[in-house]
DSSP file (Angstrom, degrees, kcal/mol; ACC not computed):
  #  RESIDUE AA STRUCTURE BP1 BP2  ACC     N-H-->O    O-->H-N    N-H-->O    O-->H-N    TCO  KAPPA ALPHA  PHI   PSI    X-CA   Y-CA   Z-CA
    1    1 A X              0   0    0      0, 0.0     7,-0.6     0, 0.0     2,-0.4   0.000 360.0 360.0 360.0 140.2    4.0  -14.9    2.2
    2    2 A X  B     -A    7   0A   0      5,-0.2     5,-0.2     1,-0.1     3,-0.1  -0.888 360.0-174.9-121.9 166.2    7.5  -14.8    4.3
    3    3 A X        -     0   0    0      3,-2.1     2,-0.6    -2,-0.4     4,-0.1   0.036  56.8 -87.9-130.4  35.0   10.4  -14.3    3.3
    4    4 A X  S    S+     0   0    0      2,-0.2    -1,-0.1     1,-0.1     4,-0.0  -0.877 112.6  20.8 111.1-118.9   12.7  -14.9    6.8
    5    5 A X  S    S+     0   0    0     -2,-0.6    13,-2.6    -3,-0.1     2,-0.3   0.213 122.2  24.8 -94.2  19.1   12.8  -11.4    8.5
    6    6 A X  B    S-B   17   0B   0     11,-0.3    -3,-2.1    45,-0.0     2,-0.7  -0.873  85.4 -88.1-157.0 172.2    9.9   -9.3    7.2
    7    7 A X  B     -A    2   0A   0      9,-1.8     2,-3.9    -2,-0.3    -5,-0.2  -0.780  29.1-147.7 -95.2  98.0    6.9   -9.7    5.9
    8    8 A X        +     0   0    0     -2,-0.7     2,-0.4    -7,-0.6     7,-0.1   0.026  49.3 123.4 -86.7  74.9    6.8  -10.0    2.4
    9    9 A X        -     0   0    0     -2,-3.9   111,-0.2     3,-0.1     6,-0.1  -0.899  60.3-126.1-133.9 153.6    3.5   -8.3    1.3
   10   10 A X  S    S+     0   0    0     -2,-0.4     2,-0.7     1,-0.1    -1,-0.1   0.534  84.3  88.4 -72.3   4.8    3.1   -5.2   -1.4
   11   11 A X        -     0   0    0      1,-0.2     3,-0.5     2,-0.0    -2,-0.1  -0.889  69.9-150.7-102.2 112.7    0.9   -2.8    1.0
   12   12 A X  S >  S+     0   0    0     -2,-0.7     3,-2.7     1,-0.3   108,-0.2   0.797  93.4  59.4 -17.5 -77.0    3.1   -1.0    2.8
   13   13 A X  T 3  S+     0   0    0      1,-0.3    -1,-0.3   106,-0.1    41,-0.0   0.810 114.6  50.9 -46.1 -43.5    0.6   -0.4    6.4
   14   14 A X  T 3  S+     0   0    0     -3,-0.5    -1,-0.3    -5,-0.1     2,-0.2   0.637  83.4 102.7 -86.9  -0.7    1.0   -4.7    6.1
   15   15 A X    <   +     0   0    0     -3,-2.7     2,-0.3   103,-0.1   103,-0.1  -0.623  50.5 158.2-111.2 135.9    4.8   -4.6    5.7
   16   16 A X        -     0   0    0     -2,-0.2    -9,-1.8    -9,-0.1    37,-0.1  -0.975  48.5-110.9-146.5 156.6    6.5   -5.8    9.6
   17   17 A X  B     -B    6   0B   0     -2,-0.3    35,-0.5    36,-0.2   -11,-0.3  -0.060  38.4-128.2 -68.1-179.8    9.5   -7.0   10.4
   18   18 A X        +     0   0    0    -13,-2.6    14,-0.5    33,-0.2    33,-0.2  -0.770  34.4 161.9-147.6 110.8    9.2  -11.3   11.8
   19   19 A X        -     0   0    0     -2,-0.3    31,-3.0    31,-0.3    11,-0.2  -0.576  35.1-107.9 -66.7 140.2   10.7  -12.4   15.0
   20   20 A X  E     -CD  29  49C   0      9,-1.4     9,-2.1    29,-0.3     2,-0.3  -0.606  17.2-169.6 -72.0 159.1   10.5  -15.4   17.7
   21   21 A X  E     -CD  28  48C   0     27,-2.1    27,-1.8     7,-0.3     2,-0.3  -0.889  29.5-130.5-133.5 115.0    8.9  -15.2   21.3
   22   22 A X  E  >  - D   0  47C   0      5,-2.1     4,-7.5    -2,-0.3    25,-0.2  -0.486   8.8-138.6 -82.8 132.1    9.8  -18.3   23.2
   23   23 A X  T  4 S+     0   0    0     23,-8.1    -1,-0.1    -2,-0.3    24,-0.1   0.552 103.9  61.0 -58.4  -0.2    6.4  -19.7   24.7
   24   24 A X  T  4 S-     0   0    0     22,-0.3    -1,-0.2     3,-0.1    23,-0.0   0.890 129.2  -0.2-102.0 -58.7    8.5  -20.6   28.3
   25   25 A X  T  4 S-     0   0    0      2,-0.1    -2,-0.1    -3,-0.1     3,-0.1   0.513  91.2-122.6-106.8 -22.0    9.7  -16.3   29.0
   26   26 A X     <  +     0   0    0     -4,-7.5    -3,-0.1     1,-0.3     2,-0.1   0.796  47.7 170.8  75.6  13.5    8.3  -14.9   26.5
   27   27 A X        -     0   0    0     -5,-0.1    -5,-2.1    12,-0.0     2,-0.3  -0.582  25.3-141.1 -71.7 162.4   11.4  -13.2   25.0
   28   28 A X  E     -C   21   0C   0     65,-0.5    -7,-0.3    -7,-0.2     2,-0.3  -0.899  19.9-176.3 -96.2 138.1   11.4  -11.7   22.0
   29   29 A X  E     -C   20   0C   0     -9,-2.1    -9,-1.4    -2,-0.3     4,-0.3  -0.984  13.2-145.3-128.1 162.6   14.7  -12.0   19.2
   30   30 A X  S    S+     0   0    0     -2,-0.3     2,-0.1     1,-0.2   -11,-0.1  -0.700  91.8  45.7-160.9  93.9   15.2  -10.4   16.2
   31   31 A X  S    S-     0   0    0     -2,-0.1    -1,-0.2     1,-0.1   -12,-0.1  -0.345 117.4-101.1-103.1 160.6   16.6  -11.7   13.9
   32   32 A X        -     0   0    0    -14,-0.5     2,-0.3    -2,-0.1    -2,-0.2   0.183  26.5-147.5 -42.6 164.7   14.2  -15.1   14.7
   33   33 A X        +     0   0    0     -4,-0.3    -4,-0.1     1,-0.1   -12,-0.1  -0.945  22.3 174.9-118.7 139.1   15.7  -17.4   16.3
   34   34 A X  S    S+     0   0    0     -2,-0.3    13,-0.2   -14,-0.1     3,-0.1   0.379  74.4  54.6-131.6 -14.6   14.3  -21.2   15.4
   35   35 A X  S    S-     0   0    0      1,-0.1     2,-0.2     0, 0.0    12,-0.1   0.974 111.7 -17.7 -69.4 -65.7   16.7  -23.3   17.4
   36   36 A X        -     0   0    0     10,-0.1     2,-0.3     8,-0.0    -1,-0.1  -0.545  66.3 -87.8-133.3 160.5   16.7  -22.3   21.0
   37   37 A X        -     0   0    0      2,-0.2     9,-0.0    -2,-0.2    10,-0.0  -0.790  30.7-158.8 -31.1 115.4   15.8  -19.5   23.7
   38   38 A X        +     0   0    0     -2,-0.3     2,-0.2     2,-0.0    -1,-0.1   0.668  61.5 109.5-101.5   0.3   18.9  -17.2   23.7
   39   39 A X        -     0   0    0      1,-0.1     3,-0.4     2,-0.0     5,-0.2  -0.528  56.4-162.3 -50.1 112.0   17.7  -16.0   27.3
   40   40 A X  S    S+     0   0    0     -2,-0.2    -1,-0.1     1,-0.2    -2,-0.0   0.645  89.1  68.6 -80.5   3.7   20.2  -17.4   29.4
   41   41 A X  S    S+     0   0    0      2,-0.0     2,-0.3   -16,-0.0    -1,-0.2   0.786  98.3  75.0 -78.7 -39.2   17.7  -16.8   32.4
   42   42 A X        -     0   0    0     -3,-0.4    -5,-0.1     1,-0.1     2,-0.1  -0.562  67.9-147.1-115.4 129.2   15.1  -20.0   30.5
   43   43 A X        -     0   0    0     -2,-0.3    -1,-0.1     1,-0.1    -3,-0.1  -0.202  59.5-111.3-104.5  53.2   15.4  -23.2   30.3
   44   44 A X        -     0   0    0     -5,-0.2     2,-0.3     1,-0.1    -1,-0.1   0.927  40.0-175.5  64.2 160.9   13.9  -22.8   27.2
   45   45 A X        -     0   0    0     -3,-0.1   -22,-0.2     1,-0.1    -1,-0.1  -0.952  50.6 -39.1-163.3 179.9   10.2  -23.7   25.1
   46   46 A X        -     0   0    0     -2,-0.3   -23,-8.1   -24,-0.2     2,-0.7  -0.042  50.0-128.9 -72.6 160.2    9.0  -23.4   22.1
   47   47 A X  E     -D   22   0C   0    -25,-0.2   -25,-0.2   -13,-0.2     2,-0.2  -0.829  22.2-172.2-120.2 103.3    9.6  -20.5   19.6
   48   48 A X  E     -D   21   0C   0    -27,-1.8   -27,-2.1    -2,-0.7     2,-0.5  -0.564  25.2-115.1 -82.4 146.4    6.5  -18.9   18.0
   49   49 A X  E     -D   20   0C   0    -29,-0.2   -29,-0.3    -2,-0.2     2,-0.2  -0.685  31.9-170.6 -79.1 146.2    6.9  -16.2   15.1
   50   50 A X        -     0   0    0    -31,-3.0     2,-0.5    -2,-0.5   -31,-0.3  -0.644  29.4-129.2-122.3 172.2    5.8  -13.1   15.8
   51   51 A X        -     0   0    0    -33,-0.2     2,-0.3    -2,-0.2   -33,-0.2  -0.977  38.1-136.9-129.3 117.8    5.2   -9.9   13.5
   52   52 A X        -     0   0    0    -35,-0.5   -35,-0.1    -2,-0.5     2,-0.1  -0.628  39.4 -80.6 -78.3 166.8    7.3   -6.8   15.8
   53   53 A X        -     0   0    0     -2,-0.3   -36,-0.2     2,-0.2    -1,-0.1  -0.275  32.8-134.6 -78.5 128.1    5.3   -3.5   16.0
   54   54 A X  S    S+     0   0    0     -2,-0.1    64,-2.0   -38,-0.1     2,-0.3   0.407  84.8  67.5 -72.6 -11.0    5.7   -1.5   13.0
   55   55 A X  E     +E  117   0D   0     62,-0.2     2,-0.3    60,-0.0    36,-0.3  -0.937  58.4 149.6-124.2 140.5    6.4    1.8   15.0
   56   56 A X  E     -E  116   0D   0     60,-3.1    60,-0.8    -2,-0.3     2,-0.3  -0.766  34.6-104.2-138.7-168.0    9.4    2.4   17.1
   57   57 A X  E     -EF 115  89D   0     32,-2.5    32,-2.4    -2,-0.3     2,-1.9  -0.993  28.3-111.7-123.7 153.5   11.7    5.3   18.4
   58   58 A X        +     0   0    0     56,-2.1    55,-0.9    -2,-0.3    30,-0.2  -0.315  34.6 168.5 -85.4 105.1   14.8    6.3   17.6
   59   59 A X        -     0   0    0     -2,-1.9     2,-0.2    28,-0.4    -1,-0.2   0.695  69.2  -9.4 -79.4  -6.2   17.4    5.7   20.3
   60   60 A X        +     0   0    0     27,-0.5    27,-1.8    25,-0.1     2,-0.2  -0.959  59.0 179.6-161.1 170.6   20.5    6.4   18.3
   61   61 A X        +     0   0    0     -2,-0.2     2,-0.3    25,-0.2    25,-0.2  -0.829   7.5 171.5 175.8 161.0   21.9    7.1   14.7
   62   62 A X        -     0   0    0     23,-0.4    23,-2.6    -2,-0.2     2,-0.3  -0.708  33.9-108.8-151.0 167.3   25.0    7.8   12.7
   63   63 A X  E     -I   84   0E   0     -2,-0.3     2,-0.6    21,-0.3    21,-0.2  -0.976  17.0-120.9-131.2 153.7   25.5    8.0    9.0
   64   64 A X  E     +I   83   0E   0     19,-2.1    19,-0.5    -2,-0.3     2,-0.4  -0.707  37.0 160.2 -82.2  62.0   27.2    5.9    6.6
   65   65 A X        +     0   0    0     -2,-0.6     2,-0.3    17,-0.2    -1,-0.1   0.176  60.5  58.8 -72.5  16.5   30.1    7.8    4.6
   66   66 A X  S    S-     0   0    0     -2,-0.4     2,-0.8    15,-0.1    15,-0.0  -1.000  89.2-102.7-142.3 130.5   32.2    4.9    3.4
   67   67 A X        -     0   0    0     -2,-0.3     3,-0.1     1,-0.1    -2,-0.1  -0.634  39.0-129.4 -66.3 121.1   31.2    1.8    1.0
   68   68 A X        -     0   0    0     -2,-0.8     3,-0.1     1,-0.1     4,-0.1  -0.229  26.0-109.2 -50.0 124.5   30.8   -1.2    3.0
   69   69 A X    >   -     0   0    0      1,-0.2     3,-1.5     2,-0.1    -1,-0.1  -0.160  52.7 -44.8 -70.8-174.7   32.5   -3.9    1.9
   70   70 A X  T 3  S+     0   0    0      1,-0.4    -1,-0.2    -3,-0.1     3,-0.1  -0.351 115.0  55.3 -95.0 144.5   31.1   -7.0    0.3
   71   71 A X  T 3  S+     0   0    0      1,-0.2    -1,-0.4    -3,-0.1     2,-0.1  -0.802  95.5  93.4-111.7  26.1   28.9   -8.7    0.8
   72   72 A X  S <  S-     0   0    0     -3,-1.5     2,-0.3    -4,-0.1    -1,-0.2  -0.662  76.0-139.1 -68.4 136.5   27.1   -5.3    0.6
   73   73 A X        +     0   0    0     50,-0.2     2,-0.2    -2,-0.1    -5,-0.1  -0.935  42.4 146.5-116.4 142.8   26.2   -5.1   -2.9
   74   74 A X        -     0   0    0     -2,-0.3     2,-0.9    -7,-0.1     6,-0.1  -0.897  55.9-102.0-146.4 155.7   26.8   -1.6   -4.2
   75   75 A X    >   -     0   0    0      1,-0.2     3,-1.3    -2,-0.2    -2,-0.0  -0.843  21.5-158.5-108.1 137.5   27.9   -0.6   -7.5
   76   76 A X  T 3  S+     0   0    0     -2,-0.9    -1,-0.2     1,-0.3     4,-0.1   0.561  96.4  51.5 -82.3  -0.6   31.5    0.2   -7.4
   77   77 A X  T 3  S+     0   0    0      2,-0.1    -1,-0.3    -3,-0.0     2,-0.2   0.574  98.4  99.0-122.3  -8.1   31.2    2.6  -10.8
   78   78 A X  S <  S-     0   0    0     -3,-1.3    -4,-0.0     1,-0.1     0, 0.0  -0.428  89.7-109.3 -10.9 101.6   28.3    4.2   -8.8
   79   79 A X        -     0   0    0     -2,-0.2     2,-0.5     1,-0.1    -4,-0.2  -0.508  39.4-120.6 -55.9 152.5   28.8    7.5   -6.9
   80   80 A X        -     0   0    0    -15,-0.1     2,-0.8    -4,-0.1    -1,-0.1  -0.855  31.8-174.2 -93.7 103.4   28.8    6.8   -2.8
   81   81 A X        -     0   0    0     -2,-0.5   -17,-0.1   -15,-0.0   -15,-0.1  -0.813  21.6-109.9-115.9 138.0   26.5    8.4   -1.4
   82   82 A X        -     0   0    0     -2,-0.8     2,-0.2   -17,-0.1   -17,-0.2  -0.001  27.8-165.4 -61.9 144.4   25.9    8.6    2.5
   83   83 A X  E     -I   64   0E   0    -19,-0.5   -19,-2.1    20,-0.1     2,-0.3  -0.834  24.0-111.8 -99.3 163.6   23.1    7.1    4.2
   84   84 A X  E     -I   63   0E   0     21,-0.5    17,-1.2    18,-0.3     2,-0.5  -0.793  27.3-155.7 -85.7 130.2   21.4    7.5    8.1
   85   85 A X  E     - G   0 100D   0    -23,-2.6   -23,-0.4    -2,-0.3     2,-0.4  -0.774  18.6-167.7 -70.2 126.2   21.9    4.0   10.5
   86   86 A X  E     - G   0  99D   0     13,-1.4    13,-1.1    -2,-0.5     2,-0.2  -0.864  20.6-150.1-111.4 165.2   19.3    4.3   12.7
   87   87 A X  E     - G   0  98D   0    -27,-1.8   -27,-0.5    -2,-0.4   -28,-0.4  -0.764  23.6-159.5-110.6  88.2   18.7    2.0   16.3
   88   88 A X  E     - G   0  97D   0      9,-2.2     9,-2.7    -2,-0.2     2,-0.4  -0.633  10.6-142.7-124.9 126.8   15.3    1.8   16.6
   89   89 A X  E     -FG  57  96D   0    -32,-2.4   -32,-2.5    -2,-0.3     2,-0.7  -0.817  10.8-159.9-106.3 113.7   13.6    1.0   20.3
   90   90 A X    >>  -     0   0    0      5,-3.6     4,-1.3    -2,-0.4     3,-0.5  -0.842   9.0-152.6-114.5 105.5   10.6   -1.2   19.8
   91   91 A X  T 34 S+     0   0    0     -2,-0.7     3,-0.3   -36,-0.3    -1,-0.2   0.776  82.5  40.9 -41.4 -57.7    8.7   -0.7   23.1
   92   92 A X  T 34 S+     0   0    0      1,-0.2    -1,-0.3     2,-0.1    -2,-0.0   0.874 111.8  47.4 -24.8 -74.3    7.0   -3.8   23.3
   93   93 A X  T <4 S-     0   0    0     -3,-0.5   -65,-0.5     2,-0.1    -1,-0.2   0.694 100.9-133.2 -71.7  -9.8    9.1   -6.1   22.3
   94   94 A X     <  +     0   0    0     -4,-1.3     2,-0.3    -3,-0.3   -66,-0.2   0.958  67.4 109.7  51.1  63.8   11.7   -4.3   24.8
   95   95 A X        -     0   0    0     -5,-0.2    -5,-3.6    -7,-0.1     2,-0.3  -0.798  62.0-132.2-165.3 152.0   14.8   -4.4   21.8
   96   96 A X  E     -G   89   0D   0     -7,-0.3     2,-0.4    -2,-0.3    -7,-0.3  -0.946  22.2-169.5 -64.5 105.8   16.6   -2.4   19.7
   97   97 A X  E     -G   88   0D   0     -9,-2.7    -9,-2.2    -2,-0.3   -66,-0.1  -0.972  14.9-137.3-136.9 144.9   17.0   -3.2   15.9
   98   98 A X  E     +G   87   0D   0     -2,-0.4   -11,-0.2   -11,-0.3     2,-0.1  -0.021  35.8 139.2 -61.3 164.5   19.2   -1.7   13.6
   99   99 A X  E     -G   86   0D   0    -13,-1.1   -13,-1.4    37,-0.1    36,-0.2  -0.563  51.5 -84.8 160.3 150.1   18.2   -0.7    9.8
  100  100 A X  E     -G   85   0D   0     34,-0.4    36,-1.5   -15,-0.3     2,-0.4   0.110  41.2-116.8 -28.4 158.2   18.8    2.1    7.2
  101  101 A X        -     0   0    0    -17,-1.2    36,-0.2    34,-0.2     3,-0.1  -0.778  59.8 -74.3-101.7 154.1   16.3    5.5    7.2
  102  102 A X    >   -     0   0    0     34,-0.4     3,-1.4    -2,-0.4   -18,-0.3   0.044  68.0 -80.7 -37.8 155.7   14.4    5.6    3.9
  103  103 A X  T 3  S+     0   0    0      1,-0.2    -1,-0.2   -20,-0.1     3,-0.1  -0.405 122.9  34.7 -89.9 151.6   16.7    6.6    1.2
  104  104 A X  T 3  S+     0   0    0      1,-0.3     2,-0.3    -2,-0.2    -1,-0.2   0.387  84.3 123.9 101.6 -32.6   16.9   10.5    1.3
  105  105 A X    <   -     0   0    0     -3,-1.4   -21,-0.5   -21,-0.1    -1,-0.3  -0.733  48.3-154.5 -45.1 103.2   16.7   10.8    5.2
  106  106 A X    >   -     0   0    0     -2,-0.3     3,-0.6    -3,-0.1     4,-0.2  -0.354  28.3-119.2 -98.4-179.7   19.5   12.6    6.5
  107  107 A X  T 3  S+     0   0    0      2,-0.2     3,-0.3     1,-0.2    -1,-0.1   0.586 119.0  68.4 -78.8 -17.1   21.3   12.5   10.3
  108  108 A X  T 3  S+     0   0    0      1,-0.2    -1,-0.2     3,-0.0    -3,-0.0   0.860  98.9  49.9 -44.7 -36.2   20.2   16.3   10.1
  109  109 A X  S <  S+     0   0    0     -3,-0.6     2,-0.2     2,-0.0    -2,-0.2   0.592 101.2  68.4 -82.9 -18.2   16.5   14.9   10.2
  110  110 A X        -     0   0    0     -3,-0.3     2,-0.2    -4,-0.2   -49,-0.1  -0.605  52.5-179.9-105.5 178.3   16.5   12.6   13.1
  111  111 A X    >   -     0   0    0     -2,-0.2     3,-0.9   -51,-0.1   -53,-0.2  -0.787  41.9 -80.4-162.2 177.8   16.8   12.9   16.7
  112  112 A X  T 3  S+     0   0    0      1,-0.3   -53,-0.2    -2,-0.2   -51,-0.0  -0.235 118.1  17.8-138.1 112.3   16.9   11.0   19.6
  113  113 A X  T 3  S+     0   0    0    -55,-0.9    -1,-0.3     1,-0.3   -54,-0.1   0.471  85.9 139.1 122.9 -38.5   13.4   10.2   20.6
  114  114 A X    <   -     0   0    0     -3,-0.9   -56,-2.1   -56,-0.2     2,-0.3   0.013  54.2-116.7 -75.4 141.6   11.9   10.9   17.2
  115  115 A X  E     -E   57   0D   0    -58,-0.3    24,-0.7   -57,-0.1    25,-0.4  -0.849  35.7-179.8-101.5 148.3    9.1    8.2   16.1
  116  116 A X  E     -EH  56 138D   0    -60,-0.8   -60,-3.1    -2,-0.3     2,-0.3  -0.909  20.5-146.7-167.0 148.1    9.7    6.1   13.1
  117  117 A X  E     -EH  55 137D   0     20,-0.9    20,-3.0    -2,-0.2     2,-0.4  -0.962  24.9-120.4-140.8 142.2    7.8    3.4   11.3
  118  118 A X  E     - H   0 136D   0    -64,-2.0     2,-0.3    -2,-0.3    18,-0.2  -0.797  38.7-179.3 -95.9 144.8    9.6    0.3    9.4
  119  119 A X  E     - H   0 135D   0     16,-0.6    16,-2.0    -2,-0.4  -106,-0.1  -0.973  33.3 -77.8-133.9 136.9    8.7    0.4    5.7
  120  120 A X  E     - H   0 134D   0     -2,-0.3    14,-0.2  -108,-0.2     2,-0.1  -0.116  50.5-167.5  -4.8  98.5    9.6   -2.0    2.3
  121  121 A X        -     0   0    0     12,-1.4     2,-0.3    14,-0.1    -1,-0.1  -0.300  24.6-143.6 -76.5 175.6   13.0   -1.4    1.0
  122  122 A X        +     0   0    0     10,-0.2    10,-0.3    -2,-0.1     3,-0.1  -0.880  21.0 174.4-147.6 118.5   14.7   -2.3   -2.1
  123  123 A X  S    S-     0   0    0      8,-0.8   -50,-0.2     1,-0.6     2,-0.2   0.593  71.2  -5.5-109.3 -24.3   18.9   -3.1   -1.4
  124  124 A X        -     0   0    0      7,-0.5     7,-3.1   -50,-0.0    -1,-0.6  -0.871  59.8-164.4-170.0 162.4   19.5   -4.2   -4.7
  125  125 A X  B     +J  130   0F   0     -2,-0.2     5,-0.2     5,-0.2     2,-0.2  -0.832   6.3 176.9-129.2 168.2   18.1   -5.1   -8.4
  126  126 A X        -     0   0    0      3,-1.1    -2,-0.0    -2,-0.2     0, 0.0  -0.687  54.1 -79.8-134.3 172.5   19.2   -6.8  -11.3
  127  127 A X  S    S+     0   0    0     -2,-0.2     3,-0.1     1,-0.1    -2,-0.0   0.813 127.7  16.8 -67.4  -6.3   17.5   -7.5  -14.4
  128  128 A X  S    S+     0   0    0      1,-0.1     2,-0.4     0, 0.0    -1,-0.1   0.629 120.5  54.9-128.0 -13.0   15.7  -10.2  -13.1
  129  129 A X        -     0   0    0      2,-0.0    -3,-1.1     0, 0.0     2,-0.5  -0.821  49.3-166.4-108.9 141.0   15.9  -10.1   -9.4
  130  130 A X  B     -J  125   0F   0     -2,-0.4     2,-0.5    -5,-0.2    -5,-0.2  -0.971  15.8-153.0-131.6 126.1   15.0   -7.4   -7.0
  131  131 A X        -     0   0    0     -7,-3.1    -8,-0.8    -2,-0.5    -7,-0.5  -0.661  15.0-154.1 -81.4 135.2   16.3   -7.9   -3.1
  132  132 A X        +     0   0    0     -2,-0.5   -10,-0.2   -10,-0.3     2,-0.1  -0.886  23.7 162.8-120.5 160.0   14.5   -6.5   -0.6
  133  133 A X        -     0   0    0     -2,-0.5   -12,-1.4   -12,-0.1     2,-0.3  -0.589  35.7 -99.7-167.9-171.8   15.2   -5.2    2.8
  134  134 A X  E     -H  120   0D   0    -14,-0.2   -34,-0.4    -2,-0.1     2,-0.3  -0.924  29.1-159.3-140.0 157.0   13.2   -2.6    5.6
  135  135 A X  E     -H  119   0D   0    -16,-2.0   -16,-0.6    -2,-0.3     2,-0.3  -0.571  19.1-114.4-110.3 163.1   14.0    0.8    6.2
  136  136 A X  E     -H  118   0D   0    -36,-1.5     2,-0.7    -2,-0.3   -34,-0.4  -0.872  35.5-172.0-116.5  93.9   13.3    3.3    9.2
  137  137 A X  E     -H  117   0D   0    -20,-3.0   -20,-0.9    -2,-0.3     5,-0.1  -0.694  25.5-123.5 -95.9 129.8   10.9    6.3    8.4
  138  138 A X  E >>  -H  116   0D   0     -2,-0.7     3,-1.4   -22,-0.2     4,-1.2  -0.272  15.8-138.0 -70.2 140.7   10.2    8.8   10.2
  139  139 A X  T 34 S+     0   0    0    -24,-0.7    -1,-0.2     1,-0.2   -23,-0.2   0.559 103.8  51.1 -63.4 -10.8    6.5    9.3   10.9
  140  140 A X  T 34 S+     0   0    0    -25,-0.4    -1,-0.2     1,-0.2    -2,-0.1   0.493 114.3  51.7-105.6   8.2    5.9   13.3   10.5
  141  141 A X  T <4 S+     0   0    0     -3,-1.4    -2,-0.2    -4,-0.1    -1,-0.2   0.600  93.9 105.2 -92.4 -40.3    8.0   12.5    6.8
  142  142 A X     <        0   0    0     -4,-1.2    -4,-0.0     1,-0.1     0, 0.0  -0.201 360.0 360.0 -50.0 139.3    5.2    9.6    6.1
  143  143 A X              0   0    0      0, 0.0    -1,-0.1     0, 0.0    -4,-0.0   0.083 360.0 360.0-139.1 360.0    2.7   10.3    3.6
């Protein structure tokens, strides 16, 4: 099943982000693209989805010490507590995409370089809904 930018299935090892590759150049984008080729190089072709590589590195990262405003759902009555941004450099695909570390992951833990696997998030629940999202974990944390 998809659900847009990931893959929406409950075994972890299956879980990947989902992208385009236009059939003309062969870029990749993320998040997909369904219109157009945003290579301005290509005079564009059709845009297959793709599943990006589940393993990346990290090429930069900062932590979060402030609540985001909305439409980040947090609960305001909530303590804030910081999280790691990561950038994550997906060789392959030749990109960078952004995303949270697994919840617990500190900026202590990463570094520059460091290998990292995207995994099944949870960004918010309700009583009847649960949102989902991907994380960045680092692989020598992975169990």
């Amino acid at each position: 099943m998809v659900a847009g930018w990931f893959t929406q299935d409950s075994r972890e090892e299956d879980f990947r982000l989902l992208g385009t590759r236009c059939t003309a150049c062969s870029s990749v984008f993320f998040p997909r693209e369904d219109s157009y080729c945003r290579n301005p190089a290509c005079a564009g072709g059709e845009l297959a989805e793709v599943q990006l590589s589940k393993r990346g590195r990290v090429w930069s990262y900062t932590d979060g010490r402030y609540r985001p405003p909305a439409p980040y759902v947090s609960d305001p009555a909530a303590e804030w507590k910081p999280y790691a941004l990561l950038a994550v450099e997906l060789e392959a695909e030749r990109m960078v995409v952004l995303g949270q570390a697994v919840p617990g992951v500190t900026v202590a833990e990463l570094a520059v370089g460091m290998e990292v696997e995207v995994v099944p998030g949870v960004l918010n629940e309700d009583a009847g809904t649960v949102w989902t999202t991907w994380h960045w974990r680092p692989v020598e944390t992975a169990s």
